[in-house]
C-alpha positions in Angstrom: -6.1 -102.2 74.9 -3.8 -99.0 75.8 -6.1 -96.5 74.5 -9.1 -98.2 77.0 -6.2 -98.5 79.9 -5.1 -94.5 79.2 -8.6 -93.2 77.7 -9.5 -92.7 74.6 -9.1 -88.8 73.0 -8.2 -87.7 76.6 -11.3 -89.6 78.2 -10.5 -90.8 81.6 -8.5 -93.3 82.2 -9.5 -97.4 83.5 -10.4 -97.3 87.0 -9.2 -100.6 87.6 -5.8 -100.6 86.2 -2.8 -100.0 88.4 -0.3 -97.3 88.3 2.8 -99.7 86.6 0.0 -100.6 84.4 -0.6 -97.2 83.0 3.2 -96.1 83.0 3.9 -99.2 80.7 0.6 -98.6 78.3 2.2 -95.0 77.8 5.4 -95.7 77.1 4.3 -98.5 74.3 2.1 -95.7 73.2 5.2 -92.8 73.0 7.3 -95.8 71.0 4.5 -96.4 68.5 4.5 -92.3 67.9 8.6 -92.3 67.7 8.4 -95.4 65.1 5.4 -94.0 62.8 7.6 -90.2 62.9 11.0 -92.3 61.8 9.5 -94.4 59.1 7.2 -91.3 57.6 11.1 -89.2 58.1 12.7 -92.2 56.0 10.1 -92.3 53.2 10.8 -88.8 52.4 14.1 -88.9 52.2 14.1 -91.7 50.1 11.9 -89.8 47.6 13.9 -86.5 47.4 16.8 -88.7 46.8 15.1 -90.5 44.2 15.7 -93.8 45.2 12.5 -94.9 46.1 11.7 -97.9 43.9 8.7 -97.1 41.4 6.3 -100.7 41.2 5.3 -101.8 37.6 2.3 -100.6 37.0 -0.4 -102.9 35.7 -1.4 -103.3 32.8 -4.8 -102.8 31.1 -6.0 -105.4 29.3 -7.9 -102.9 26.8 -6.4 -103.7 22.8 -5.6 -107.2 21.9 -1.6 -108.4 21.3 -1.6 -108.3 17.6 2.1 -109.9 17.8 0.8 -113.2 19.2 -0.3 -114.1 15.9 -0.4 -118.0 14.5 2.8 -118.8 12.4 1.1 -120.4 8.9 1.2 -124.3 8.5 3.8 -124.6 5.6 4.0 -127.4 3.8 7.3 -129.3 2.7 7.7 -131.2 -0.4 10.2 -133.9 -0.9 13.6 -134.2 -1.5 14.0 -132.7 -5.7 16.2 -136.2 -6.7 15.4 -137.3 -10.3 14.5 -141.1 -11.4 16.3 -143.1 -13.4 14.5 -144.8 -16.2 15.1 -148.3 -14.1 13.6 -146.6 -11.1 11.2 -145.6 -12.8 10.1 -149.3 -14.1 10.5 -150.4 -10.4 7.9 -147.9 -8.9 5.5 -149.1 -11.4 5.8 -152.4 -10.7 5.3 -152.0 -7.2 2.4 -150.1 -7.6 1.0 -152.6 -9.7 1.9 -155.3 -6.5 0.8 -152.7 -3.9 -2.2 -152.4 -5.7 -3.1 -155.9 -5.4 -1.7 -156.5 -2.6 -4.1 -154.6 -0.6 -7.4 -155.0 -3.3 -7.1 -151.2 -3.9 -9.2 -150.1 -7.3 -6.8 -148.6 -10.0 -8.1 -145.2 -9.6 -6.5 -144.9 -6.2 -3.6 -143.6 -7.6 -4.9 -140.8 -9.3 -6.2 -139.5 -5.8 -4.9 -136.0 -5.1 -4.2 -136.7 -1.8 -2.5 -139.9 -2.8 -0.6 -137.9 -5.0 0.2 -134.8 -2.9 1.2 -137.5 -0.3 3.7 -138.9 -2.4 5.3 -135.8 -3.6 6.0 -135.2 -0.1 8.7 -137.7 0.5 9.8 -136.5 -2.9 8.9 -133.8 -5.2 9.5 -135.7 -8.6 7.3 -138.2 -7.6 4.7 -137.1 -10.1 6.9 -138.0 -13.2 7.0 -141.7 -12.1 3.5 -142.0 -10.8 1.5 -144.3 -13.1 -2.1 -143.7 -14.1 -4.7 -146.1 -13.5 -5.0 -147.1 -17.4 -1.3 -147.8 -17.0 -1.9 -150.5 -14.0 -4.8 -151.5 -15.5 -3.5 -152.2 -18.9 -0.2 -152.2 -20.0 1.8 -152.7 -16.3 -0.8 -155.9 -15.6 -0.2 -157.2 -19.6 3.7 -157.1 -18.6 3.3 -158.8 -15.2 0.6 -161.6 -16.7 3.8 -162.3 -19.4 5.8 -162.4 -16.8 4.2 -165.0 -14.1 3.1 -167.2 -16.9 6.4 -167.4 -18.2 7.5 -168.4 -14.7 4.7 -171.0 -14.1 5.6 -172.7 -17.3 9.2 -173.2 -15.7 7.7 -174.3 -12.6 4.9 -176.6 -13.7 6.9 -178.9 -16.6 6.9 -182.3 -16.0 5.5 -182.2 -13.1 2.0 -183.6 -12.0 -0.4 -181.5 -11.6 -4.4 -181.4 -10.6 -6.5 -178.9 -12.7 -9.1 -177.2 -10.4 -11.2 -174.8 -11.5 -14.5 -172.3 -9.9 -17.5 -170.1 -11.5 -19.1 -167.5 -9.9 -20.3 -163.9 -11.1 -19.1 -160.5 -10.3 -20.8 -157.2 -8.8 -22.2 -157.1 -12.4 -23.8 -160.1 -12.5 -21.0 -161.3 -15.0 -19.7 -165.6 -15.1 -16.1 -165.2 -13.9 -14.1 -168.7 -14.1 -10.7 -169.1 -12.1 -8.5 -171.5 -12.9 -5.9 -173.3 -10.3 -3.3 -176.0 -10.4 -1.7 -178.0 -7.8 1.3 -179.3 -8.0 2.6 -182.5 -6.4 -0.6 -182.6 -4.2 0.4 -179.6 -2.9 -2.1 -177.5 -0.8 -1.2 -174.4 -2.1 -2.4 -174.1 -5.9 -0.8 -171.7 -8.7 -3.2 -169.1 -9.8 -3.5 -169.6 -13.9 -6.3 -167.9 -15.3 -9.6 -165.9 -14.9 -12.0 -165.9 -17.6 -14.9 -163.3 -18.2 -17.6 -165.2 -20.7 -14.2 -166.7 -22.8 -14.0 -170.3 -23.3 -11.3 -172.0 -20.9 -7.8 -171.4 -22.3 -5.3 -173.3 -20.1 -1.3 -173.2 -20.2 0.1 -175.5 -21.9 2.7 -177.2 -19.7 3.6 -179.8 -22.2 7.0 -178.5 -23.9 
């Protein structure tokens, strides 16, 4: 607006704009000039004085941070306590229940992420851990001994009905399971399973 009221490059001047009009465009024009000399007169004294702040520069995105590398996953293992030779029968007999418990097959326990995951909570783990032949054969042996010693406690003199059920296996093999109730009791006591063998039953007698 002031250059078309005053002319542009020293053209002529607007016609229609009135005297006050003009004296006020040049003076806004004079001010500009006065302000543009004082900031360009600061600027260069702030750089021979060396105080002109110096912005970051950017930068270039050209080699790839090499110390942003991925820590490695470590591993911990278990506490290093030692069992005691009683700790050591207890952990095998609650395999042997876990084992059952949940219908696992024996070899589950030789798994070596079963047994990596146990040497976790506890890096001797793998001097208690039993094999499958162990659940399989002597720790089952012990526990058989052990519930049919109980049952025999249980089940004297008391009257009992004998219930027993055939079927075959995944290989086609007669399996037999023997029961007994006690009392009329709904829940029965497991007593026997027999592969091909004839019927051996406790004897609750004495």
């Amino acid at each position: 607006m002031i250059a078309h009221i005053l002319g542009k490059a020293g053209g002529t001047p607007c016609p229609n704009a009135s005297v006050g009009t003009q004296k006020m465009a040049k003076a806004l024009k004079d001010g500009g000039k006065e302000k543009r000399a004082r900031d360009d007169s600061s600027s260069d004294s702030d750089i021979d004085n060396g105080s002109k702040k110096k912005l970051p520069k950017k930068k270039l995105l050209t080699k790839v941070e090499t110390s942003l590398k991925q820590s490695q996953l470590k591993v911990f293992r278990g506490i290093h306590v030692p069992f005691t030779p009683e700790q050591k029968d207890i952990v095998h007999e609650q395999f042997l229940r876990a084992t059952i418990s949940a219908n696992l097959p024996f070899r589950w326990v030789e798994d070596p992420e079963v047994m990596t995951l146990f040497l976790l909570f506890r890096s001797t783990a793998g001097n208690v851990l039993p094999s499958r032949k162990q659940i399989s054969g002597q720790l089952l042996n012990k526990a058989y001994k052990r519930v049919t010693k109980q049952l025999k406690v249980v089940l004297r003199g008391q009257y009992t009905v004998l219930a027993a059920d055939g079927w075959k296996d995944e290989l086609r093999d007669s399996v037999n399971g023997v029961n007994l109730s006690v009392a009329g009791k709904v829940k029965p006591y497991f007593v026997d399973l027999c592969w091909l063998l004839p019927l051996i039953c406790i004897d609750v007698s004495h």
